[in-house]
C-alpha positions in Angstrom: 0.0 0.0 0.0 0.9 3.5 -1.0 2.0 5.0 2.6 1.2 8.6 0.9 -2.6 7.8 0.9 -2.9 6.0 4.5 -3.1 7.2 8.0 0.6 7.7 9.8 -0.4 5.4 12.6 -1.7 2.9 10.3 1.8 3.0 8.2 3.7 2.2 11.4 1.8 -0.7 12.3 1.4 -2.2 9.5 5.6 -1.9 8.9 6.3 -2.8 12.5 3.9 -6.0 12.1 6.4 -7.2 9.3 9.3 -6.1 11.6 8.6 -6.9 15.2 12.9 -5.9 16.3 11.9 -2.4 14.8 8.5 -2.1 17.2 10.2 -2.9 20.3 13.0 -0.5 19.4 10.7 2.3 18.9 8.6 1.8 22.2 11.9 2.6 23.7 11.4 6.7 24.3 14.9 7.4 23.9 15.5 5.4 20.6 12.3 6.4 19.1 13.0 10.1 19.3 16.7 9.3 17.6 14.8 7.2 15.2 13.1 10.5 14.4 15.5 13.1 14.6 17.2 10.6 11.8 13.4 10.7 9.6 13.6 14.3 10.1 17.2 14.7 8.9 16.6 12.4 5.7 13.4 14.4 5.1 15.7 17.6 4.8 18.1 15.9 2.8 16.6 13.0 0.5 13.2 14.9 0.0 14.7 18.5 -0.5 12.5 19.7 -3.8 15.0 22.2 -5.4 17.9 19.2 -5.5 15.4 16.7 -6.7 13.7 18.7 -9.3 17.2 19.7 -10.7 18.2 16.3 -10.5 15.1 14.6 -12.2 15.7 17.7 -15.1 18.8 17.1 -15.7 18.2 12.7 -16.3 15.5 13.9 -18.7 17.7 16.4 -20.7 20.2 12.8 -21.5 17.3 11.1 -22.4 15.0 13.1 -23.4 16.0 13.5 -28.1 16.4 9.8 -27.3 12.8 9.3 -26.3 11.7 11.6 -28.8 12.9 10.1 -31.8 12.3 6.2 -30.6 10.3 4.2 -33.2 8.9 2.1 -30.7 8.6 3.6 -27.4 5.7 2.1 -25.4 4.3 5.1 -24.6 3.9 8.7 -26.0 6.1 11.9 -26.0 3.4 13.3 -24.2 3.3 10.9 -21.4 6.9 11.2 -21.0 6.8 14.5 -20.1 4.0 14.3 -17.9 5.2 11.5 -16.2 8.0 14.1 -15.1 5.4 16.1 -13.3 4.2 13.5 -11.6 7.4 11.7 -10.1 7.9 16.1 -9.1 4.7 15.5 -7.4 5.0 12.4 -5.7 8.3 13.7 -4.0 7.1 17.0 -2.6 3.6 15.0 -1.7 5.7 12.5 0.3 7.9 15.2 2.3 4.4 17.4 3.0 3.1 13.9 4.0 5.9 13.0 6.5 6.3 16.2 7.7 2.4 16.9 8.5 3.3 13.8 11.0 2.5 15.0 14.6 5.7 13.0 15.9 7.5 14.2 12.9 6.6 17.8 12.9 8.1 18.5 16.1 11.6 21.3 16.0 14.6 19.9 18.4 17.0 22.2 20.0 19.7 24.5 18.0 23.0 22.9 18.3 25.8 25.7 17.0 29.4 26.2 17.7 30.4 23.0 18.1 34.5 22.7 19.0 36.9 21.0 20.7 39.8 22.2 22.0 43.5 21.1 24.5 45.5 23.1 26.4 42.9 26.2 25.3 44.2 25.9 21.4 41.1 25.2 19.7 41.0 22.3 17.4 44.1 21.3 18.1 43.9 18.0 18.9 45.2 16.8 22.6 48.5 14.7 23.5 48.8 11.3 24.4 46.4 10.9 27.8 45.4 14.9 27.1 41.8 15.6 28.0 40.1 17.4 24.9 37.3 19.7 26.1 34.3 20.1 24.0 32.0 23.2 24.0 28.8 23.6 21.9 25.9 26.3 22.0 22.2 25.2 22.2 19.1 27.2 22.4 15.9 25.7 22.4 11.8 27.7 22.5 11.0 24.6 24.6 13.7 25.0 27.1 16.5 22.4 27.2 16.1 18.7 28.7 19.5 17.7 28.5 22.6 17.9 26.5 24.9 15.2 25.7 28.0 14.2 23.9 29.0 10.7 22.6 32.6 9.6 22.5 34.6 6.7 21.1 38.3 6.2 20.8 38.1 4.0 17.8 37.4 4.0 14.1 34.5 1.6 14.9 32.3 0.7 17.6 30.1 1.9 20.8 30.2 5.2 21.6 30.3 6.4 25.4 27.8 8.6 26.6 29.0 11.7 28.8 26.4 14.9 30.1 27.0 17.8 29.0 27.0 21.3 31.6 26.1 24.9 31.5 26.7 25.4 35.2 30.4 27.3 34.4 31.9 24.6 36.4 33.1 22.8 33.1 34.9 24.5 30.8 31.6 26.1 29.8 31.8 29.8 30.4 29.6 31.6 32.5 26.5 30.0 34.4 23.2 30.1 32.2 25.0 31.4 28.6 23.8 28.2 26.7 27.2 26.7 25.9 27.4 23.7 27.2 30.8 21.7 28.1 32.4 18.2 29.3 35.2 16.6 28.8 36.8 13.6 26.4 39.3 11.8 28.6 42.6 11.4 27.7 43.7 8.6 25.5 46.7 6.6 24.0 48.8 8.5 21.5 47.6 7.6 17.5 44.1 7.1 19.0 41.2 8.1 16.8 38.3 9.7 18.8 35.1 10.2 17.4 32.7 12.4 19.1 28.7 14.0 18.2 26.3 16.0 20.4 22.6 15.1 21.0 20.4 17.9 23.1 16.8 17.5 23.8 13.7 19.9 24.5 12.1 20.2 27.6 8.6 19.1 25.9 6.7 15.8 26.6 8.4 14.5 24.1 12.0 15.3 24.5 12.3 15.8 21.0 15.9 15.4 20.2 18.6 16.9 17.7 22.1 15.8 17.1 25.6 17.4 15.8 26.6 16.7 13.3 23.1 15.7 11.5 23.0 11.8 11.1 25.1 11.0 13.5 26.8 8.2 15.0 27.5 7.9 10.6 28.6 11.9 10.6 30.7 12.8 13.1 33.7 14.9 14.1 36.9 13.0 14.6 40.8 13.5 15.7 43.6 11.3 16.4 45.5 12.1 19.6 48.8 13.7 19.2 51.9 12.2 21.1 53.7 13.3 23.8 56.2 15.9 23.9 59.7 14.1 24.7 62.2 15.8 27.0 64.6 15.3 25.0 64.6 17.8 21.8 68.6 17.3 20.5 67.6 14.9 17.3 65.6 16.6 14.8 64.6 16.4 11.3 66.7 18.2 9.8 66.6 18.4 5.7 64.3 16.0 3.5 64.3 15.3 0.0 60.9 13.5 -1.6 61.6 13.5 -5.4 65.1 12.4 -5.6 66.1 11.8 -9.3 69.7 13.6 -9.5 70.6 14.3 -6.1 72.3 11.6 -4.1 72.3 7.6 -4.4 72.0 5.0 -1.9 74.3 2.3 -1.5 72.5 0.4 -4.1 72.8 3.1 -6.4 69.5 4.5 -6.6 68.4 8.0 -5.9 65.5 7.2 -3.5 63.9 9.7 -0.9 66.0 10.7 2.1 65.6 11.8 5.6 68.4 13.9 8.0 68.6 14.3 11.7 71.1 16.2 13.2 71.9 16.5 16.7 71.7 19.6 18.1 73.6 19.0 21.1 77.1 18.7 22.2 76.5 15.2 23.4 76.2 12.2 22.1 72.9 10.2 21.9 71.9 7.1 21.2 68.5 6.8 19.3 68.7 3.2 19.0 64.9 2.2 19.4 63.6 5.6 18.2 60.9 5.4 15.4 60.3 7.0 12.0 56.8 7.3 10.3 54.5 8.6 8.0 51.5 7.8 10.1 50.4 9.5 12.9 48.3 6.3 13.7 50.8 4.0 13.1 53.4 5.7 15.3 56.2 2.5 15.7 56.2 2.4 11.7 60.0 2.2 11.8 62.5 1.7 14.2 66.1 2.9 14.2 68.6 -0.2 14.5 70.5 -0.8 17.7 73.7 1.0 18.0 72.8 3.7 16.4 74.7 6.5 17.8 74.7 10.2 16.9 77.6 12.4 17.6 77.2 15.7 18.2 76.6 18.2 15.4 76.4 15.2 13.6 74.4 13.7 10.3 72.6 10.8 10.0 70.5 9.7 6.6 67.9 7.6 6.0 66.7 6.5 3.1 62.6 6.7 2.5 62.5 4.0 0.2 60.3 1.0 1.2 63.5 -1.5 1.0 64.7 -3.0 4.1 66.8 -5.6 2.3 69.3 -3.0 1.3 70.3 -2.0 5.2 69.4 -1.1 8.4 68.4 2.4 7.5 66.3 1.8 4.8 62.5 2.9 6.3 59.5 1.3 5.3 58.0 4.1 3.7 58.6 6.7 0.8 57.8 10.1 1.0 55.2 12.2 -0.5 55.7 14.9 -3.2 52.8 16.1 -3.1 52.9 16.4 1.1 52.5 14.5 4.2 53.9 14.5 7.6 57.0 12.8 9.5 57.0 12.3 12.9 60.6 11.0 15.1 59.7 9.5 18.1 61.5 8.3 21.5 61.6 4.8 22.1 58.8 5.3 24.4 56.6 6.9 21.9 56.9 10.5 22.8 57.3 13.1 20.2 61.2 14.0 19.6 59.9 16.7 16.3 57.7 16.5 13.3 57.4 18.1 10.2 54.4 18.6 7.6 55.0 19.6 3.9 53.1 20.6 0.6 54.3 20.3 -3.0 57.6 19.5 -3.4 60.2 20.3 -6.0 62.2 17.5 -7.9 65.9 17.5 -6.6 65.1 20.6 -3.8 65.4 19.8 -0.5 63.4 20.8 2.4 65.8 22.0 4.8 66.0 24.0 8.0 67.4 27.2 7.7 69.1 27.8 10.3 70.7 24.7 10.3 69.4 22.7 12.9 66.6 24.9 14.6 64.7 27.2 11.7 61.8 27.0 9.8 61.8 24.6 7.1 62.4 26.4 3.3 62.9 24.6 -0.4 66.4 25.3 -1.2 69.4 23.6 -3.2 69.8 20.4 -1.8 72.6 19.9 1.1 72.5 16.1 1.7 74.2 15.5 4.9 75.7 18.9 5.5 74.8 22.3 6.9 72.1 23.6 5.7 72.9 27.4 6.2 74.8 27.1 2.9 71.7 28.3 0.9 72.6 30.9 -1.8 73.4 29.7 -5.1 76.7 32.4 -5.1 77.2 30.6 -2.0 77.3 26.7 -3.5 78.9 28.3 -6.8 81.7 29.3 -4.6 82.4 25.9 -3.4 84.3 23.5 -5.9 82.3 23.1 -9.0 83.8 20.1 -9.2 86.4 17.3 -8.9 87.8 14.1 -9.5 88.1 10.5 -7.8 90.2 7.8 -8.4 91.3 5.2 -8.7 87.7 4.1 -8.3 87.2 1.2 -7.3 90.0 1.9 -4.7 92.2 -0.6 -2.4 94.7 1.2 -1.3 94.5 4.8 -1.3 91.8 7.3 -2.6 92.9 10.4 -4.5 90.5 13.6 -4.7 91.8 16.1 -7.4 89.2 19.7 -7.8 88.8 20.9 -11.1 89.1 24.5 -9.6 92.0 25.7 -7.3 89.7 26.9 -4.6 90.3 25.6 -0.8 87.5 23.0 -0.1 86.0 20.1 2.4 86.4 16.9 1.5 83.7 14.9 3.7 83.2 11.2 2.7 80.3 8.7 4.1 79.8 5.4 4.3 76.8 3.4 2.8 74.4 4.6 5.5 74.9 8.5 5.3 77.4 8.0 8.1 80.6 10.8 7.9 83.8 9.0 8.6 86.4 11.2 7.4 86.5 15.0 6.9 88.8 16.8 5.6 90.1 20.5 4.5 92.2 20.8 1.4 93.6 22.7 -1.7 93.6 20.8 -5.3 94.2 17.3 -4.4 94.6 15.3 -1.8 95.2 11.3 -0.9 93.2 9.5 1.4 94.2 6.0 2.6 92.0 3.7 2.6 93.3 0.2 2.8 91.8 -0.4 6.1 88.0 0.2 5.0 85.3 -2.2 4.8 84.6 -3.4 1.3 81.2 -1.3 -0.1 80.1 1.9 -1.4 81.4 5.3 -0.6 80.4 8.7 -1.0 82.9 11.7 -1.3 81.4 15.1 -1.2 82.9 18.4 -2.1 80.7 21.9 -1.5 77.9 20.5 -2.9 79.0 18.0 -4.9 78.6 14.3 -3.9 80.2 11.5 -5.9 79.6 7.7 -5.5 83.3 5.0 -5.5 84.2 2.1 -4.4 86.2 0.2 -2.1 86.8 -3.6 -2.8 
């Protein structure tokens, strides 16, 4: 039967005889006034006329020559047309319908301003085990029942329900405003927490309204940020995300790469610190043991999904087109992070100051100071040089094509300087008592690959 052209009451019972979970739901108070805060919300939205009408018009205007000019359409041009009128009709009949409802046709609170906030930085989302506080504003002609705000701290599943307070005793303001407050409770770092607000009138039937409209499937959502660690000294330093000229690994492949530097005039050992991409997957990588930075040191890692080339190899490339990277401690507390747009090809992203200023695209300096940053600058560095022999066994020579005093630093396969080295047109390096592998020699800002077998 047609529910447009039968009573409301005799519409519900004859569904809810067919579904008898749906009838016990709905003689639950509670649940039936979400049930129809949720009619009144598809109403608005599945029943507007404007969208519709523009949406029937615009499926006739494809079809509509092709009707037209069939040979054997079932039915007339005429009918077509009218036909359109009618589905217009049926859908504004069917929202009047609903909404003439006496359950239906009922106005739930106003629910505006709706925010979160930690540490009074609104929508910043909080630290690891950080209570976020959430404010809304709600006004209602049939005075206010209660307020409430639903919280999960996962992608899926229940939501916890917490009251909400305008008594200026909750990080709501003043007593009496209409801004209503109450906590989320702290929660493990990388968490996602979901949260929506429900308010209901004062009237027999508490009629209810939620924030965002159609919640628990809309709702507003933040993953909890890590700790802050103590310890600052490592930081991200310089990163390159389209490598295609710049430096190679020790497989010979110019992949993304990642610097720290330490900071400090001690050593420390970040052996058990992490790397990732994914501020909910926070362990992603993990540096190797040993791993010991000296100070005003470099260390590189390579961004390039292949851990069968070496221990720092991460499990993740970096994103041209932007992301984040996070370095954490090895108890999961936030050493320094970093966020990024559009990247240039063979630009790094580099803090200028070295070490401690913001982060600017500039000519790449791959495991070297960054204050180096003007062109004149690099240009007055060697423009070049020479190795050789290379391969090498015994000893290395390093000959510039330009009689300017330079540095000579070399590093191993990992980005890890072992020799370093001021000089004037050539010098000789011995290297007989190297490990086997591959070698890079840089001079200003110049990198070369050799070998040493």
């Amino acid at each position: 039967m047609d529910p447009s052209r039968q009573s409301w009451s005799a519409f519900y019972n004859e569904t809810n005889a067919n579904y008898p979970l749906m009838n016990r739901l709905l003689a639950v108070p509670e649940l039936r006034q979400r049930y129809l805060a949720h009619l009144r919300t598809l109403i608005s939205e599945l029943y507007d006329t404007a969208s519709a009408n523009a949406l029937i018009n615009s499926y006739k205007a494809q079809i509509d020559t092709m009707v037209f000019n069939d040979p054997k359409k079932l039915y007339s041009y005429a009918q077509f047309n009218s036909e359109i009128n009618v589905l217009k009709n049926f859908i504004n009949g069917r929202k009047n319908f609903l909404n003439a409802n006496s359950e239906v046709n009922q106005t739930g609170p106003s629910i505006t301003n709706v925010n979160y906030s930690s540490g009074g930085n609104l929508w910043t989302p909080p630290a690891a085990m950080q209570d976020a506080v959430v404010n809304v504003q709600v006004a209602s002609a049939n005075g206010i029942f209660a307020v409430n705000m639903y919280y999960s701290n996962a992608l899926v599943g229940n939501f916890t329900k917490v009251q909400m307070f305008d008594d200026g005793l909750h990080n709501d303001g003043a007593s009496g405003d209409g801004i209503f407050g109450a906590d989320i409770p702290g929660q493990a770092a990388g968490s996602w927490v979901r949260f929506y607000v429900e308010a209901a009138s004062n009237n027999a039937a508490k009629t209810v309204t939620y924030n965002p409209p159609g919640a628990e499937h809309n709702v507003y959502i933040y993953v909890v940020a890590p700790q802050m660690a103590s310890d600052t000294s490592i930081v991200i330093n310089e990163l390159m995300a389209s490598n295609s000229t710049t430096a190679v690994d020790n497989a010979g492949e110019y992949d993304d790469w990642i610097e720290l530097y330490n900071n400090s005039a001690n050593p420390v050992d970040i052996s058990g610190y992490y790397l990732t991409d994914n501020i909910v997957n926070l362990d992603k990588w993990q540096f190797p043991a040993g791993t010991i930075m000296l100070p005003n040191s470099y260390l590189i890692v390579w961004a390039d999904e292949d851990s069968s080339q070496g221990p720092f190899h991460a499990n993740f490339k970096l994103s041209a087109s932007g992301e984040q990277l996070y370095l954490l401690n090895t108890v999961g507390e936030l050493v320094d992070s970093i966020s990024w747009g559009q990247q240039v090809t063979d630009m790094g992203f580099a803090r200028v100051p070295n070490g401690y200023g913001n982060f600017i695209i500039q000519q790449p300096t791959f495991n070297y100071n960054n204050n180096l940053v003007s062109v004149e600058e690099i240009q007055s560095l060697a423009s070049g040089f020479i190795i050789y022999p290379n391969p090498a066994n015994a000893n290395l020579n390093i000959k510039l094509t330009s009689g300017l005093n330079t540095k000579a630093e070399i590093m191993n396969a990992y980005g890890q300087k072992i020799f370093e080295q001021i000089f004037q047109n050539e010098i000789r390096i011995p290297v007989h008592q190297w490990q086997p592998g591959i070698y890079f020699v840089r001079c200003g800002d110049v990198i070369k690959k050799f070998v040493i077998h």
